[in-house]
KEBA-537921 format. One record per residue: residue number from 1; residue in one letter; chain; x, y, z of N, C-alpha, C in turn. Coordinates in nm, 3 decimals. Example, Ala and Ser with C-alpha at 12.3 -4.5 7.8 and 13.67 -1.06 7.14 Angstrom:
1:a:A:1.319:-0.569:0.780:1.230:-0.450:0.780:1.320:-0.330:0.780
2:s:A:1.285:-0.225:0.708:1.367:-0.106:0.714:1.290:0.003:0.787
//
This chain:
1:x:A:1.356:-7.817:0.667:1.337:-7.672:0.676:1.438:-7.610:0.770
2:x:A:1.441:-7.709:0.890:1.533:-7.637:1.016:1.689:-7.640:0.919
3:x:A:1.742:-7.744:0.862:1.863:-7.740:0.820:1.945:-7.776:0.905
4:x:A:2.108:-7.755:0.971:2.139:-7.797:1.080:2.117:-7.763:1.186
5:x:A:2.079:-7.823:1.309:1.965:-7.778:1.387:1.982:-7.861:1.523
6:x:A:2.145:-7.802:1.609:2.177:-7.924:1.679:2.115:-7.894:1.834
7:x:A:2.020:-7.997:1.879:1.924:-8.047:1.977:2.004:-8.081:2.111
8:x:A:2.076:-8.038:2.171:2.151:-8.141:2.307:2.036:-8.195:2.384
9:x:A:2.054:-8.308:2.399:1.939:-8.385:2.483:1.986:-8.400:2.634
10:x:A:1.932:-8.315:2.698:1.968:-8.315:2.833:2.017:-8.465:2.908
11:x:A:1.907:-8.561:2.847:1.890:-8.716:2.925:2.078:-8.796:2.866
12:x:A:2.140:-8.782:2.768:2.215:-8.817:2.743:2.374:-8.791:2.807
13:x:A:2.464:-8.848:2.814:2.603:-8.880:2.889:2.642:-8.717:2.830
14:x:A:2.725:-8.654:2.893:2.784:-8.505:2.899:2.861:-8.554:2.796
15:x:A:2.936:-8.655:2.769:2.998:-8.682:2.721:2.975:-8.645:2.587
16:x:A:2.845:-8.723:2.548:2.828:-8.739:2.411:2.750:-8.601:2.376
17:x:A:2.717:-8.536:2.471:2.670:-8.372:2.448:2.781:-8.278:2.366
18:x:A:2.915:-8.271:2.475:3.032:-8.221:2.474:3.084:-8.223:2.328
19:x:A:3.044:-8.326:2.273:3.126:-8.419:2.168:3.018:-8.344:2.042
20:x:A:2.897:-8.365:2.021:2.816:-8.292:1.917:2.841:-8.159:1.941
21:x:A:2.841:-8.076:2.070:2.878:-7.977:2.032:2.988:-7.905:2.005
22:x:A:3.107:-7.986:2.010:3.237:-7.963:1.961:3.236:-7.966:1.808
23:x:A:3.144:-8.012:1.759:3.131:-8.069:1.598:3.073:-7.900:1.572
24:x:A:2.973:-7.881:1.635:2.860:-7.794:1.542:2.990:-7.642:1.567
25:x:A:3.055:-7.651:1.697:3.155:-7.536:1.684:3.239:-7.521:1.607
26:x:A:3.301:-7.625:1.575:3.402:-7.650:1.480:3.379:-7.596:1.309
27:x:A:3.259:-7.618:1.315:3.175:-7.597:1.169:3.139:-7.431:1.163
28:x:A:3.134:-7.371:1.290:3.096:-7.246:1.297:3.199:-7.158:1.296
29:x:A:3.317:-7.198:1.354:3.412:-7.174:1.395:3.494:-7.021:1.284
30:x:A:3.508:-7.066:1.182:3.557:-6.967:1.059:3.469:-6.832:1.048
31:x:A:3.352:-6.811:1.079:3.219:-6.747:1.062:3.319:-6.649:1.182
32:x:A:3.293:-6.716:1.328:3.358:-6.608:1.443:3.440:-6.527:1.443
33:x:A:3.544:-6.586:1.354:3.683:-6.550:1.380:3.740:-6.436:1.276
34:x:A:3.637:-6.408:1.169:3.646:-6.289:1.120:3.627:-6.167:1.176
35:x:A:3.715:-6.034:1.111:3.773:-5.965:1.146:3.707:-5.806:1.191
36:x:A:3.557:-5.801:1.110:3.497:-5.733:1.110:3.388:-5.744:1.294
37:x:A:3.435:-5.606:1.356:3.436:-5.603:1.512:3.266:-5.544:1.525
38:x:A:3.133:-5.585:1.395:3.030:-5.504:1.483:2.952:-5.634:1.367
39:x:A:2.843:-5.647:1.424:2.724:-5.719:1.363:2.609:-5.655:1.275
40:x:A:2.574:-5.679:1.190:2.464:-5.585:1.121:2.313:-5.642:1.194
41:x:A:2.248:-5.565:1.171:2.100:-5.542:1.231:2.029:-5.474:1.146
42:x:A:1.892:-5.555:1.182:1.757:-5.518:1.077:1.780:-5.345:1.112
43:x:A:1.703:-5.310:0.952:1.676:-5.152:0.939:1.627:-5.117:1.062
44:x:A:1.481:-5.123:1.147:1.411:-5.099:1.245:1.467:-5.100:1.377
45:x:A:1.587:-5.179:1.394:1.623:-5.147:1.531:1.821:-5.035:1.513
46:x:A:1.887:-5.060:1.393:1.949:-4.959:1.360:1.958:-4.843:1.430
47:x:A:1.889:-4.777:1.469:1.870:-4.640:1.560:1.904:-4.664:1.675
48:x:A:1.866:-4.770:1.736:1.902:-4.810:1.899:2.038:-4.803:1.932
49:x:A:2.123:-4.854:1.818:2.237:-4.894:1.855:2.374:-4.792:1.758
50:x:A:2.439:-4.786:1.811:2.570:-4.656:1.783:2.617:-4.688:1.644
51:x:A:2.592:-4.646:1.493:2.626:-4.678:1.388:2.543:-4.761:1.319
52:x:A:2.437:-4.774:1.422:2.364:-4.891:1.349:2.369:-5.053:1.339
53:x:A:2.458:-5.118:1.477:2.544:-5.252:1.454:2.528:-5.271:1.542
54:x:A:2.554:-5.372:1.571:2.555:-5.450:1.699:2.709:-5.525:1.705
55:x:A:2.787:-5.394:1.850:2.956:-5.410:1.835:2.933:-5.576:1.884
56:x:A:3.022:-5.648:1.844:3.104:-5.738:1.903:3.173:-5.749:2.049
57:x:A:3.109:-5.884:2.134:3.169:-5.872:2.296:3.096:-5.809:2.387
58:x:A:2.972:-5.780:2.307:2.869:-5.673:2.474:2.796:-5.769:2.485
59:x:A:2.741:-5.788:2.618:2.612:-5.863:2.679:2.506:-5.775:2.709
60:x:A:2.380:-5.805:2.623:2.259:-5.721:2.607:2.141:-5.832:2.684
61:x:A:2.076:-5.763:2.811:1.976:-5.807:2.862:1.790:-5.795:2.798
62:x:A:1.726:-5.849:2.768:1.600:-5.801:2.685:1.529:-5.834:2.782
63:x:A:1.415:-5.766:2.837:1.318:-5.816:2.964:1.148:-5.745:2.885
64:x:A:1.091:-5.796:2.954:0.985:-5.797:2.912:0.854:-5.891:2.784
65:x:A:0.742:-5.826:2.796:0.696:-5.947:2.711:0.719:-5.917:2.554
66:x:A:0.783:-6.055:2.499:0.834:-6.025:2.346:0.945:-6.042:2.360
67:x:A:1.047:-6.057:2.439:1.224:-6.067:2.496:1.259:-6.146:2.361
68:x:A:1.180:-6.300:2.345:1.254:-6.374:2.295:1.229:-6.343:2.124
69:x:A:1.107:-6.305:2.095:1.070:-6.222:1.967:1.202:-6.115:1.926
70:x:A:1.232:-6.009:2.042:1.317:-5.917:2.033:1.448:-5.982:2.007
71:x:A:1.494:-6.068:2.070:1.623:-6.164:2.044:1.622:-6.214:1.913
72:x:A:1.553:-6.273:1.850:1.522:-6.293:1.711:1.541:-6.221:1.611
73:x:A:1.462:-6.118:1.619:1.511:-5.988:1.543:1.635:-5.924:1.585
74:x:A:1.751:-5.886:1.681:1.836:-5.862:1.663:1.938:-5.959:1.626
75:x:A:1.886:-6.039:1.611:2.038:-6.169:1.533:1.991:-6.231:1.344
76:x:A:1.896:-6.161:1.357:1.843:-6.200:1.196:1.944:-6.115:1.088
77:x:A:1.972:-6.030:1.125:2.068:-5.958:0.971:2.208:-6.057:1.012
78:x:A:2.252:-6.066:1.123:2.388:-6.111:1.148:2.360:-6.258:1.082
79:x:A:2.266:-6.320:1.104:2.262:-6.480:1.066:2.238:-6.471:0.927
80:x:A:2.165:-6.401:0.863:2.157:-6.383:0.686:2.255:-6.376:0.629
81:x:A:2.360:-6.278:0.698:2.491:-6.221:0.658:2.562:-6.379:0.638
82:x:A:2.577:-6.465:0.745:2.655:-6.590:0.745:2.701:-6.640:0.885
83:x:A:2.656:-6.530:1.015:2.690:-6.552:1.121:2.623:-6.677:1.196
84:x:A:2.639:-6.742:1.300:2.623:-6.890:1.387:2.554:-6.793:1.467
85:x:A:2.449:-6.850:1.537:2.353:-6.790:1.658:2.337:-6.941:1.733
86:x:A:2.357:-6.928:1.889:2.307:-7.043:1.989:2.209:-6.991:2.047
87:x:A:2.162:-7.092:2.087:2.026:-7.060:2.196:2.048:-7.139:2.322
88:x:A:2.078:-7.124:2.435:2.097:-7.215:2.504:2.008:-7.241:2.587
89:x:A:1.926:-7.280:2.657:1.788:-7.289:2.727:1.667:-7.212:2.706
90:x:A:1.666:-7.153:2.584:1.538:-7.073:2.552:1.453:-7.187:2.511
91:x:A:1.372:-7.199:2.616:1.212:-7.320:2.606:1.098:-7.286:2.516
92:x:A:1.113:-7.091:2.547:1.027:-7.105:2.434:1.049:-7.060:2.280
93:x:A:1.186:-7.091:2.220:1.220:-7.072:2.050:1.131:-7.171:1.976
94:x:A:1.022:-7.006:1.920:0.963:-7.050:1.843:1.076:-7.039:1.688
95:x:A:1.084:-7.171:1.629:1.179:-7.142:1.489:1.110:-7.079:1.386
96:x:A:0.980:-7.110:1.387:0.915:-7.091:1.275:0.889:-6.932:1.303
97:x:A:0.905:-6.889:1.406:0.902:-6.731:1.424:1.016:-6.653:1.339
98:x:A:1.133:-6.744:1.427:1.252:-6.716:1.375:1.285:-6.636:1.274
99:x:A:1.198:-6.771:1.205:1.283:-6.783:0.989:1.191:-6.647:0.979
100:x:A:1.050:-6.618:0.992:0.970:-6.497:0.976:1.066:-6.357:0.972
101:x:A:1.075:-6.350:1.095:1.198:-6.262:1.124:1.350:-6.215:1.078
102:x:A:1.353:-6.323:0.988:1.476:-6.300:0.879:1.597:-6.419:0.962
103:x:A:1.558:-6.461:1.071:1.706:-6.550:1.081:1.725:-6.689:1.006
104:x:A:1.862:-6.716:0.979:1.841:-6.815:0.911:1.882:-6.956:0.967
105:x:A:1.771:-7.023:0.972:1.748:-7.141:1.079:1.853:-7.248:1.030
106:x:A:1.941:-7.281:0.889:2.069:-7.358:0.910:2.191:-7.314:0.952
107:x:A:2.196:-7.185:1.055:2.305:-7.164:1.114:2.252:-7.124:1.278
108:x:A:2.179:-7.187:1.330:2.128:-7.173:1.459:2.144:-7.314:1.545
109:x:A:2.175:-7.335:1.602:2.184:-7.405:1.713:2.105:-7.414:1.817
110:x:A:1.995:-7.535:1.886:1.922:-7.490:1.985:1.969:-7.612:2.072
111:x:A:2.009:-7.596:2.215:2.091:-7.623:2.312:2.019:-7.640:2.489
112:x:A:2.008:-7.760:2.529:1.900:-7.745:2.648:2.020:-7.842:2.746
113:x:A:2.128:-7.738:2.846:2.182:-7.878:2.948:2.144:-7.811:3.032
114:x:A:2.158:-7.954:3.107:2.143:-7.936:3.278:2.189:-7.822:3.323
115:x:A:2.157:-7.788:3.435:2.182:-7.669:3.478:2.361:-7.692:3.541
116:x:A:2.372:-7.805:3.546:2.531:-7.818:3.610:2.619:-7.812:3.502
117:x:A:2.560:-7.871:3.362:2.646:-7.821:3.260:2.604:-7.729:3.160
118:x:A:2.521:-7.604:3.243:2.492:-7.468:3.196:2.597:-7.371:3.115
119:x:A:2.677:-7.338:3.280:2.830:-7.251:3.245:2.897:-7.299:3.121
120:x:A:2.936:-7.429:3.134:3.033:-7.494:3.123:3.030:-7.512:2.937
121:x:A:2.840:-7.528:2.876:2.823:-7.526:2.749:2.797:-7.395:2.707
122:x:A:2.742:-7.304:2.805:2.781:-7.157:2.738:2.937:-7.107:2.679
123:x:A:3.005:-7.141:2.778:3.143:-7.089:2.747:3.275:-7.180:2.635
124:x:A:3.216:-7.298:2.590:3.211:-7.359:2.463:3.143:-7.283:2.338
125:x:A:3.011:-7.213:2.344:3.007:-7.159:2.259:3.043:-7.035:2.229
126:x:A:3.087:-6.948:2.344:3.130:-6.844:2.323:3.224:-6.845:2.214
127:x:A:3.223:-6.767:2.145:3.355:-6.746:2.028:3.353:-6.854:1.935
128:x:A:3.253:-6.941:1.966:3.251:-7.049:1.858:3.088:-6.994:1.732
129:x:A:3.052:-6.894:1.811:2.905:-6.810:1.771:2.918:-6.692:1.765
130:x:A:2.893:-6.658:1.665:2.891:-6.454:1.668:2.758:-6.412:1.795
131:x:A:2.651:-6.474:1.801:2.547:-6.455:1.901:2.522:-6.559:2.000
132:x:A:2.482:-6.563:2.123:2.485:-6.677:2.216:2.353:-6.571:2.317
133:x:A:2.196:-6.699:2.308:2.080:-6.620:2.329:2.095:-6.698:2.478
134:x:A:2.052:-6.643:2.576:2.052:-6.717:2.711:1.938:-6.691:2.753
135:x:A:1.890:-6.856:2.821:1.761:-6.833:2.919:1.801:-6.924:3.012
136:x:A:1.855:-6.902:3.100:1.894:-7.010:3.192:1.736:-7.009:3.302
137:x:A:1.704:-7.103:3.329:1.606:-7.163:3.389:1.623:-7.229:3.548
138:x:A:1.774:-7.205:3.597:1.821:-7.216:3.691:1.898:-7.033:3.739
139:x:A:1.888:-7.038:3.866:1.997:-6.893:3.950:2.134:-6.931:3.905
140:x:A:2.192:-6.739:3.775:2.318:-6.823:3.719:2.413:-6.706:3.841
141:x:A:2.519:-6.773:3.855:2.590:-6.710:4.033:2.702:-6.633:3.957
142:x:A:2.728:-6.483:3.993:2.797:-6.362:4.025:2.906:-6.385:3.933
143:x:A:2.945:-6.495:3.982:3.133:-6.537:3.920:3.123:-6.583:3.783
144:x:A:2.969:-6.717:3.744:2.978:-6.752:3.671:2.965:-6.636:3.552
145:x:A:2.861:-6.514:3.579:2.804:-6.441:3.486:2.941:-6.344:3.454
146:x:A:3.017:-6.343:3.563:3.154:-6.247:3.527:3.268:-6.313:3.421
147:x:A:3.269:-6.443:3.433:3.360:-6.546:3.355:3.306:-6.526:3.204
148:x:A:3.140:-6.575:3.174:3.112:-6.535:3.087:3.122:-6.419:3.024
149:x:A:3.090:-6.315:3.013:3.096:-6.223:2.963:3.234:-6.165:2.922
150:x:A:3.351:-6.188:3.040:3.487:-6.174:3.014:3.516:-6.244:2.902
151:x:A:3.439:-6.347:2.879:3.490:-6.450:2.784:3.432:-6.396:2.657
152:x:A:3.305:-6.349:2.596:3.237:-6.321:2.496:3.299:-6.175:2.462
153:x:A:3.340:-6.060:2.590:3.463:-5.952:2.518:3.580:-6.051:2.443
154:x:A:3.646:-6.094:2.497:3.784:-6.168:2.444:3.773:-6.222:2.277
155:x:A:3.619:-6.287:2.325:3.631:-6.391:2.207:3.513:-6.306:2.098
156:x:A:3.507:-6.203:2.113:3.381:-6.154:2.021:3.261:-6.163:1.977
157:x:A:3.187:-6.271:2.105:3.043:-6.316:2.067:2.942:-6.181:2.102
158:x:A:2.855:-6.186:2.069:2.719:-6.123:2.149:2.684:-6.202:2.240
159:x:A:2.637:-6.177:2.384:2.566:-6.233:2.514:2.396:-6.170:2.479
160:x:A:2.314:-6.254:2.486:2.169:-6.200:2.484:2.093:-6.281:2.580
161:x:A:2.103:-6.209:2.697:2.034:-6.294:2.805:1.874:-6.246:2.803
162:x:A:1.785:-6.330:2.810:1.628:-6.337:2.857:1.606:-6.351:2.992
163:x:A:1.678:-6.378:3.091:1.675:-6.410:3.219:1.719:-6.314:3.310
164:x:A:1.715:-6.302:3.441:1.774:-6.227:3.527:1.929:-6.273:3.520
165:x:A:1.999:-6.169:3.546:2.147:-6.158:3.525:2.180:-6.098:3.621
166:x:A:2.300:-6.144:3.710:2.358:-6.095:3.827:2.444:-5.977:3.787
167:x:A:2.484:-5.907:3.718:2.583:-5.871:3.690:2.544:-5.744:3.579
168:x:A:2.617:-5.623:3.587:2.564:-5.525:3.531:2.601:-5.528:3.369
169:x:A:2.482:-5.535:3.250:2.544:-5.560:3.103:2.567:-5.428:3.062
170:x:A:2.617:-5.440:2.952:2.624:-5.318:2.845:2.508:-5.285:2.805
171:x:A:2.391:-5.320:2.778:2.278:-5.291:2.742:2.168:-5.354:2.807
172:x:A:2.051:-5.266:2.788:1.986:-5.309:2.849:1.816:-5.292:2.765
173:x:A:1.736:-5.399:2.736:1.636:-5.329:2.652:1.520:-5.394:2.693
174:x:A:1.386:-5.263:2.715:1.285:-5.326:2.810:1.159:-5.259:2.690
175:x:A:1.077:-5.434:2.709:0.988:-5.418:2.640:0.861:-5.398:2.670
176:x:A:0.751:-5.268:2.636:0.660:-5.248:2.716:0.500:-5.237:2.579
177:x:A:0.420:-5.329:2.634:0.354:-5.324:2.502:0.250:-5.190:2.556
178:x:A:0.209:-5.117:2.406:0.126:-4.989:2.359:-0.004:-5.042:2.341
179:x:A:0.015:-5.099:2.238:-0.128:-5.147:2.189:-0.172:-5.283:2.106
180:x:A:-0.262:-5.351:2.105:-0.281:-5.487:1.974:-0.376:-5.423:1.868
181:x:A:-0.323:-5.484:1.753:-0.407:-5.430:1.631:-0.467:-5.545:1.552
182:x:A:-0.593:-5.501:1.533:-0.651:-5.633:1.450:-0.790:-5.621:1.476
183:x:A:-0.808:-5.599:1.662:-1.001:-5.608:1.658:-1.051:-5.501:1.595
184:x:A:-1.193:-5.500:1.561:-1.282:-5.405:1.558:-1.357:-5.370:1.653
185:x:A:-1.502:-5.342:1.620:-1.566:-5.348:1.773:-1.621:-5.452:1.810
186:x:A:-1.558:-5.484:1.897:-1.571:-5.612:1.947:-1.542:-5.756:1.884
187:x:A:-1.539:-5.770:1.784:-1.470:-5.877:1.695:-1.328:-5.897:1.613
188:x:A:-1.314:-6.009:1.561:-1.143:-5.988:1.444:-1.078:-6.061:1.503
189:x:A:-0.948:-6.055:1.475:-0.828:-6.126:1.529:-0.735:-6.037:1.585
190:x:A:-0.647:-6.041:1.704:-0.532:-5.974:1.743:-0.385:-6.026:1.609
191:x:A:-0.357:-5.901:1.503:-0.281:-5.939:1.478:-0.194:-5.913:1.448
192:x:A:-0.104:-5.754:1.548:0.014:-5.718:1.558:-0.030:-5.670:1.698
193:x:A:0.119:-5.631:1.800:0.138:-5.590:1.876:0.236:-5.490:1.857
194:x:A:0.194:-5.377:1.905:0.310:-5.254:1.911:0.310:-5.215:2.043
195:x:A:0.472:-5.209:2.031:0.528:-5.264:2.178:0.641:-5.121:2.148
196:x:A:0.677:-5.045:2.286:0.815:-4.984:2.305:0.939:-5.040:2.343
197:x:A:1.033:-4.960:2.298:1.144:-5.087:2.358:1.230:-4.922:2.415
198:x:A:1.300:-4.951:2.537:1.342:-4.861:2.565:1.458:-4.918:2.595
199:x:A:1.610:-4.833:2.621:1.707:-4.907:2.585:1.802:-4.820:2.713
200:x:A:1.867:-4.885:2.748:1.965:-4.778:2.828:2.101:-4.846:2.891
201:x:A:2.235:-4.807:2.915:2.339:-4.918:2.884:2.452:-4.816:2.920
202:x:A:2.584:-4.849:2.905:2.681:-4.795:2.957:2.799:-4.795:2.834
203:x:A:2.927:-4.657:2.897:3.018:-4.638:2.752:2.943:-4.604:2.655
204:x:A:2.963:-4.678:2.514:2.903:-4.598:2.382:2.760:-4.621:2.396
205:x:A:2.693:-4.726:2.481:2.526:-4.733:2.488:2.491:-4.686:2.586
206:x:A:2.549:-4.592:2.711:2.509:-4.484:2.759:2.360:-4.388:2.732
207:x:A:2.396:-4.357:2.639:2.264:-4.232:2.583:2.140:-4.337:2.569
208:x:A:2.066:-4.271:2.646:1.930:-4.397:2.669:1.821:-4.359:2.486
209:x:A:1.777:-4.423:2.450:1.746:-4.462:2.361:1.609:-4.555:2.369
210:x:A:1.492:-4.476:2.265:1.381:-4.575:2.266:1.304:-4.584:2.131
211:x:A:1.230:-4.664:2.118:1.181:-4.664:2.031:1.014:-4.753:1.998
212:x:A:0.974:-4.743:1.865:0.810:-4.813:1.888:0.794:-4.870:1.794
213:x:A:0.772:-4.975:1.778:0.770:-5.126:1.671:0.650:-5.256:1.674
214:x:A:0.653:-5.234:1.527:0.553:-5.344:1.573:0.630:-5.472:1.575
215:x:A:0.603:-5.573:1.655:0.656:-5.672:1.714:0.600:-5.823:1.717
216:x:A:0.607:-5.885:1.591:0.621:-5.881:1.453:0.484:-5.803:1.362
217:x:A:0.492:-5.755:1.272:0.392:-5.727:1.179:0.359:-5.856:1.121
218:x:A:0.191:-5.847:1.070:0.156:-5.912:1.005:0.219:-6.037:0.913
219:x:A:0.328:-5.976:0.840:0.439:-6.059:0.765:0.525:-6.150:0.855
220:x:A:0.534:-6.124:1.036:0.646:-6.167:1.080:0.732:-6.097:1.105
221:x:A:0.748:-5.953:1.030:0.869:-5.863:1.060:0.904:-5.790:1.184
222:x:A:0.989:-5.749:1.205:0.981:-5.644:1.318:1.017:-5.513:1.207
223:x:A:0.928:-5.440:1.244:0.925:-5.324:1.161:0.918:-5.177:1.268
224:x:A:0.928:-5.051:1.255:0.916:-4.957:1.305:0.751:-4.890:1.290
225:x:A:0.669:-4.854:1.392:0.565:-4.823:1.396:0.532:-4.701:1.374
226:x:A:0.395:-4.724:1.266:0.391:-4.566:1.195:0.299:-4.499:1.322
227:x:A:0.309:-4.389:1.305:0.144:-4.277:1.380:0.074:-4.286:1.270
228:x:A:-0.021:-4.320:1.397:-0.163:-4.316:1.312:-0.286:-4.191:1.299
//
């Protein structure tokens, strides 16, 4: 179901880490290097962003509860399309959320190193991935977060950090939940959450921007939330 679906096993020689993931870049590699400078994005979040895309080379921070849900859904049209998505220490990628969400799980990569060879496998995938999702699980330091990002303008990835980030991004999107839908009185199942996402960022993502979604619907989707 996962399809290719490359695992770095922390316990193993850097070596032989280095080496699989030189393979899975290599394979991704043609996908990056095309010419077209913005990413497509589901209908529902479209509005957030300037044209409707998600440009190429910005680092977007997601905080709040649902971050990694929200990360999902903004890399699902780009990965349908044909684009490579990494995950690099996100502990909790659920896949099976994922595929719900429209991404497509044989061009994803999920990636767990040590924290000493954190930097070092982020900036391997930069440009080797149209998207690169970050949860670093260790304090990532000033210089390193400046290297990166210099590197994902240059090389045209998306940065999607879940974690605290030293360093000021292009975007910024905070998730605040409204309401759960599903009980009655007093009984049922919880089984959507509608959540706001409010957005605010610098240059063309300047103009602060928000919006209200359910986060996933019933189906899995991220969809835009009606009034009721």
């Amino acid at each position: 179901m996962i399809g290719v679906l490359a695992r770095l096993a922390s316990e193993e020689p850097y070596g032989v880490e280095r080496d699989r993931l030189q393979v899975v870049a290599d394979r991704s590699r043609p996908v990056t290097l095309a010419r077209d400078q913005t990413l497509p994005l589901v209908e529902a979040l479209a509005t957030m962003f300037p044209d409707g895309r998600l440009r190429r080379g910005i680092t977007v921070a997601v905080r709040g509860p649902g971050s990694t849900t929200l990360a999902f859904a903004l890399a699902a049209s780009a990965s349908s399309a044909g684009s490579w998505v990494a995950m690099v220490g996100v502990a909790d990628a659920n896949l099976a959320t994922a595929a719900e969400l429209g991404v497509a799980l044989e061009r994803v990569a999920v990636m767990h190193p040590l924290p000493a060879q954190w930097s070092a496998t982020v900036a391997a995938v930069i440009g080797a991935f149209d998207i690169v999702v970050l949860a670093p699980c260790h304090r990532v330091s000033a210089g390193d977060a400046r290297r990166l990002m210099a590197r994902a303008r240059e090389r045209g990835s998306v940065l999607i950090t879940l974690r605290a980030w030293p360093e000021r991004v292009d975007a910024e999107l905070s998730i605040s939940t409204l309401r759960w839908q599903g009980l009655g009185q007093g009984h049922g199942h919880l089984r959507e959450r509608v959540a706001r996402v409010e957005m605010t960022g610098r240059r063309e993502l300047a103009r602060p921007r928000k919006g209200e979604f359910v986060l996933p619907d019933a189906s899995g989707r991220l969809v835009c939330a009606l009034d009721e």
